[in-house]
Phi, psi and omega in degrees: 000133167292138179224128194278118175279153180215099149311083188279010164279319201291314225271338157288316166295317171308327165254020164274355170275346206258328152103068164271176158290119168347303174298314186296334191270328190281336189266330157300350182271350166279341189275302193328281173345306183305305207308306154349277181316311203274324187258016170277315194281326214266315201246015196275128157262150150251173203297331178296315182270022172235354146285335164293334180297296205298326303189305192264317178284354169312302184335302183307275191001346171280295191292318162318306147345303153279337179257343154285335164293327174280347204269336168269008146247012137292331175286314243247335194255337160293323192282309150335321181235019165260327183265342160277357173283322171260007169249000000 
C-alpha cells in the first residue's frame, strides 16, 4: 500500500513564516496530516486493482462491441429520419 509523507515540520515553519501564530500553524499541520492520512488508505488504486480492472473489462469486450454497433445503428437510423423529415 502507498503512503503519502507529508512534512510537518517544514510545512509549520512556512507558515510562521508567512506569520501565522505557533498554534495556529501546529493545529493546521495536524489536520492537513489527519486529512492526508485518512484519504491514502481510503482512495490510492494500486497496480493490483488496475490489473483486475484491465481483467474485467477484457472479460466485457464482446460485449462492448456490440453495444456499439447498436448503438451506431440506432444513430444511423435517428440521423434517417430526422433528414427524411426535413428533406
Amino acid at each position: 500500500m502507498s503512503t503519502v509523507t507529508f512534512d510537518t515540520l517544514k510545512f509549520v515553519e512556512r507558515l510562521r513564516e508567512s506569520g501565522m501564530s505557533d498554534a495556529q500553524a501546529k493545529a493546521i499541520a495536524e489536520a492537513q496530516a489527519q486529512a492526508f492520512a485518512e484519504t491514502s488508505s481510503n482512495s490510492l488504486t494500486t497496480k493490483q486493482d488496475v490489473s483486475r480492472l484491465e481483467l474485467k473489462l477484457a472479460e466485457h469486450d464482446g460485449e462492448f462491441k456490440l453495444i456499439r454497433w447498436v448503438m451506431g445503428l440506432v444513430l444511423g437510423g435517428v440521423v434517417a429520419l430526422v433528414l427524411k423529415a426535413f428533406f
